[in-house]
Every structure is written in structure tokens, then in C-alpha cells.
N, C-alpha and C positions, 0 to 999 in steps of 0.2 A: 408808200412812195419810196422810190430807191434815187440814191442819190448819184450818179453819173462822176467821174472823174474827167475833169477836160482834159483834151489830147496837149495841149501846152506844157505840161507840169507832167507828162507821162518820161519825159527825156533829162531833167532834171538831176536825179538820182546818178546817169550814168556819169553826166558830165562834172559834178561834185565828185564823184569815184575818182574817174581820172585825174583832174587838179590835187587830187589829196594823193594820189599814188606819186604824181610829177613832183609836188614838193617832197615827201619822203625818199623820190630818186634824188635829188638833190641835194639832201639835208646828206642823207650818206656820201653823195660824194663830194661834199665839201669839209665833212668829216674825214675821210679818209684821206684828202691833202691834207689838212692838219695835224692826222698821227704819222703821216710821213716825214710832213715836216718836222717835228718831233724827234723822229727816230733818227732823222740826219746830223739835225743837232748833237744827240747824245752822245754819237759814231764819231764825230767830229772831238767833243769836248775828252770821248775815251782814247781817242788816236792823239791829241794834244798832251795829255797826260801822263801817256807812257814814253812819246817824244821827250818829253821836258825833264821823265826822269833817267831814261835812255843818253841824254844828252849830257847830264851830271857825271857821267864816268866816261863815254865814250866819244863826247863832242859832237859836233855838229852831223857828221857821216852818219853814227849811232841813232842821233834823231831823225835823221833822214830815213834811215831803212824803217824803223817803227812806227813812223808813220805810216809810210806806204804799207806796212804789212798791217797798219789797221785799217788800209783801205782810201788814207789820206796823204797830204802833199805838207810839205814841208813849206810855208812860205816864208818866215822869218824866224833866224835863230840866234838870240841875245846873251852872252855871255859875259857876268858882272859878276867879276871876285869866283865865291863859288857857289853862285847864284846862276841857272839859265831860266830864261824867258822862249817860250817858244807859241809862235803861231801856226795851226794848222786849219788848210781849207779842206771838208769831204763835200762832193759835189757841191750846194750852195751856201752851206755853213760853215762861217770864222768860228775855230776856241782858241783862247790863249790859256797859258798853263805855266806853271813857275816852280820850280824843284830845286832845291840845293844839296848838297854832299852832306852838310853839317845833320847831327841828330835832331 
């Protein structure tokens, strides 16, 4: 006696295939905004950083151009004693950053 497989459950297998393919399209791209986002951040906090100490010798112009040549905007530059403070936006990431003259 042989056992028949109902036509029901013949279609099954594809559409399991698919749902698991659709969520691994989506696992990766909602992975891959988050190492974007990421990588913006860091662009951001490295263009803050060299602002802030760019800005300890050369002022506020100083932190302006190093930012933008890291690719970021200069938004706020704070100058206390011989302490600067400086904020910088790359696309959608704030860093702030603080550099002084002293050793």
C-alpha cells in the first residue's frame, strides 16, 4: 500500500522558502542602517576631535576648516581659558570634543 501525499502541503515548502528568504532580506538591511549609522557617528566624533584640537592653536577659523575637511560642520565653538569645547554635525550625528593647549 503506498501512501499518496495530499496536493495541500505540496506548496508549503515554497512559501516557508520565501518568508525565510524575506526576513533574512530584512535582517540585512536593517543591519546595514545600523553600521551606517555607526560609521556616521565615528566620522562625526573623528571630525570633532581634530576641530577641538585644531581649535587650541588656531581658533575658532582653525576648527572650522578641520571640520569640514573631515567631512563635518562646525556648529558650536566654546573657548574657556585654554580650554576649547567644540561641537560638530556629519550628516545626522552631533560629537562634542574638548582639547586644551596645556600638557
Amino acid at each position: 500500500m503506498r501512501v499518496r501525499k495530499s496536493d495541500q502541503s505540496s506548496g508549503q515548502a515554497t512559501v516557508l522558502l520565501l518568508a525565510v528568504v524575506a526576513l533574512v532580506v530584512v535582517l540585512m538591511a536593517a543591519t546595514a542602517h545600523f553600521a551606517g549609522r555607526l560609521v556616521t557617528r565615528d566620522q562625526a566624533q573623528i571630525a570633532a576631535d581634530a576641530a577641538a584640537l585644531a581649535g587650541t592653536g588656531g581658533g575658532r577659523s582653525a576648527a572650522a576648516q578641520l571640520a569640514r575637511a573631515n567631512g563635518g560642520v562646525l556648529v558650536s565653538f566654546t573657548l574657556v581659558g585654554e580650554a576649547v569645547q567644540v561641537v560638530v554635525r556629519v550628516a545626522d550625528a552631533t560629537a562634542t570634543a574638548r582639547a586644551t593647549r596645556a600638557p
